[in-house]
N, C-alpha and C positions, 0 to 999 in steps of 0.2 A: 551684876544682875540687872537685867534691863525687862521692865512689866510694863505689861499693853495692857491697860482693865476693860478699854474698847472690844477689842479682840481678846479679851482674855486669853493673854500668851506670857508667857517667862521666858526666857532667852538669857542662857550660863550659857560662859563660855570657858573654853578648858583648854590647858596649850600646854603640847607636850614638849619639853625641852631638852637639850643636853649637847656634848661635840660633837664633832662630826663625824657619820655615819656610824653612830651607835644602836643605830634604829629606829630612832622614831615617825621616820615613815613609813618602813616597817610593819613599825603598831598599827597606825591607823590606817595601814594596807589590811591587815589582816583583819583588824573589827568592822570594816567593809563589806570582807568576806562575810563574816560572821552574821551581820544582821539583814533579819527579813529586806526583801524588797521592799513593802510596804512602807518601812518606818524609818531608811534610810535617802539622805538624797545623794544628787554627783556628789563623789572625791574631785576635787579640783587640785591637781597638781601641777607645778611651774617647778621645770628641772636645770640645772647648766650643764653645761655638753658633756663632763662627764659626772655626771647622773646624780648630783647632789640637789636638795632640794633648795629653790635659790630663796623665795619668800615664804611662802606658807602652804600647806595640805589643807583644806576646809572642808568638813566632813560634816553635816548636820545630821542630826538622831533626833526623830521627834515622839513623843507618847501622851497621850490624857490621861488625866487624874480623875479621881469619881467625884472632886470639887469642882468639876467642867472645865480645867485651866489644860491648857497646853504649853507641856512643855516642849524646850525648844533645846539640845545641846548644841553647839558648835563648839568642833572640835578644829584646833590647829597644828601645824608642825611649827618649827623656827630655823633657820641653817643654822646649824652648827660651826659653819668654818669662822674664824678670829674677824674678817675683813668684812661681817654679815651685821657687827657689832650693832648698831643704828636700825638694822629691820629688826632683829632681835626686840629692840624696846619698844620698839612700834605695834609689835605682834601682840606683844604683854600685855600693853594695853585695856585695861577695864577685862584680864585673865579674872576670873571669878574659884580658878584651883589648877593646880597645875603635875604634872608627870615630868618627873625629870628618868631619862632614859640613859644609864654610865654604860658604858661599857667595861665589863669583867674583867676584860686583861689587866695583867699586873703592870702592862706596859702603858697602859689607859690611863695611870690613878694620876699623873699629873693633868692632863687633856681635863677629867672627871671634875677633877677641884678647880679648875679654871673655871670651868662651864657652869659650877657650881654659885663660883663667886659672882661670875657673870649676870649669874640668871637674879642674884637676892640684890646687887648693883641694880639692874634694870627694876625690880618690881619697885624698891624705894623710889628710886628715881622718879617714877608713874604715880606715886603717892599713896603706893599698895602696903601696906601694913606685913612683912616678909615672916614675921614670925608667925603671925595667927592665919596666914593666906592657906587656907587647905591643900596637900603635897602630899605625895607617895614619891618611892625610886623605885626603877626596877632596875635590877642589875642584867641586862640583854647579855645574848652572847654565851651562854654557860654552856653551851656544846663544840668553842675553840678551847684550846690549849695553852696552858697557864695561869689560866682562871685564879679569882680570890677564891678561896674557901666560903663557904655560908657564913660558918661559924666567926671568921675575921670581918667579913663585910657588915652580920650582928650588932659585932661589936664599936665596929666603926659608926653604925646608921641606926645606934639604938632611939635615940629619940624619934626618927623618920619609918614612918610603914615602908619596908622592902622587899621588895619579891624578887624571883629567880625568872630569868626569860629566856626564850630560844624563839624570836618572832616573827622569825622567817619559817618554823614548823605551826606558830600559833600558842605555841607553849607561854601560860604567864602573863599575855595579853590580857583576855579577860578578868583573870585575878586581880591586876594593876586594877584594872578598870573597875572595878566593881570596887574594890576599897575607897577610892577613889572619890566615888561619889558617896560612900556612908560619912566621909570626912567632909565633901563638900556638903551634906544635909546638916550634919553636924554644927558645922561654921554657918550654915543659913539660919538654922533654928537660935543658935546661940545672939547673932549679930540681928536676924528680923522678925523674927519669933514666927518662924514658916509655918508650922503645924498649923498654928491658932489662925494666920492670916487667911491662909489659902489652902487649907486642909488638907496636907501631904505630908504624913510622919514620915520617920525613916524607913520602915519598912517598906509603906508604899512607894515611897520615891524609889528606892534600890529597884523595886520590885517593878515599875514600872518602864524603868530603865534594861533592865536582863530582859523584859516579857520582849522585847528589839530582836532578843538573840535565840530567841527559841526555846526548844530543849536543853541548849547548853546551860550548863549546872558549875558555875566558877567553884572554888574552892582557897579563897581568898587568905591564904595563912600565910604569914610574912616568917622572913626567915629570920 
C-alpha cells in the first residue's frame, strides 16, 4: 500500500497470477470491459509473437471515498511460461493481494501446483508475509472438457476463496474480484487499522469498487 496524504491518494496493487494461458489476461480483458469509462485507465498490454503475455497487463480502477481519499487500484497480469521466472518476482513486488488464475483441466493440476509454488516462492522472497497476503483462485476454464469437479476443487482449496470461471464469456470475473478486495479490506483493516485511519469500512470499500462497474450485481459464492 503506497499513501500520498499530499494528494490524498492510496494506491493497492493487485496481481493476478497462475501458468500459462490460464487466463489471466483474460480477466483483466474482460473487467476492462466491464468498467465505466470514467473510472477505468489504458490496459497496457506487452505480448510475444505467439500471443502470451510477456511482462505484465496494467489496468488502473480508480474511485473516492466520502473520507476525500482516492483510491487507486492497479491491477497486473504475470507470464505464466517457466523461463518468465525473474519477471514473475519482479511483478510481485510490493503485490498488496493477489488472484491466482488455475486452469480446470485435469491435465492442468501439475502446471497449477507449480505456478502455485512458484507464486508463494516469489512473494517470501519479496519479503511478503505468504500466508496472511490476501488471495482468492479462480478455477478458469469450466466450459472445456475434463474439468475438476466443484465439489473435488472444495475440497482440495478449502482453506483459499474459489470461484468457478469461463473469462473469455465474463463468467466469474467479477465474483473473483469482488471477494477479492473484501479480503484485501480485511487484511488492511486487520494490518493498519483502515476504517479508523482513512474512513473506508468494508462495505464502502467493496462498494466503492463495484460502483466502477455499474449495474453489474457480482454474486461472490465460492464453490
Amino acid at each position: 500500500m503506497q499513501i500520498n496524504m499530499g494528494e490524498r491518494e492510496i494506491t493497492l496493487k493487485v496481481v493476478y497470477y497462475g501458468p500459462a494461458l490460464s487466463g489471466k489476461t483474460t480477466n483483466l480483458q474482460s473487467l476492462h470491459e466491464m468498467i465505466d469509462a470514467s473510472a477505468r485507465g489504458k490496459m497496457v498490454t506487452l505480448d510475444t509473437a505467439d500471443d502470451r503475455t510477456l511482462y505484465f497487463d496494467f489496468l488502473p480502477i480508480e474511485f473516492e471515498t466520502q473520507s476525500g481519499f482516492s483510491v487507486k487500484l492497479k491491477l497486473f497480469t504475470v507470464p505464466g511460461q517457466v523461463m518468465h521466472k525473474a519477471t514473475r518476482k519482479v511483478v510481485l513486488a510490493g503485490a498488496d493481494a493477489v488472484v491466482f488464475v488455475a486452469d480446470s483441466s485435469r491435465s492442468s493440476a501439475s502446471a497449477n501446483a507449480y505456478s502455485w509454488r512458484d507464486m508463494e516462492a516469489n512473494l517470501r522472497s519479496n519479503g511478503i508475509d505468504f500466508e496472511a497476503m490476501p488471495k482468492v483462485c479462480q478455477f478458469n476454464k469450466r466450459d472445456l472438457d475434463d474439468v475438476k469437479p466443484l465439489e473435488e476443487i472444495k475440497e482440495q482449496w478449502k482453506d483459499i476463496p474459489a470461484f468457478p470461471g469461463v473469462a473469455t464469456r465474463g463468467e466469474g470475473v467479477l465474483e473473483t474480484f469482488s471477494a477479492l478486495m473484501r479480503e484485501l479490506h480485511r487484511y488492511l483493516e486487520k494490518m493498519h487499522s483502515f476504517s479508523e485511519k482513512f474512513g473506508v469500512g468494508e462495505e464502502a470499500f467493496v462498494a466503492g469498487v463495484l460502483d466502477a462497474f455499474g449495474e453489474q450485481k457480482p454474486d461472490p459464492e465460492s464453490v
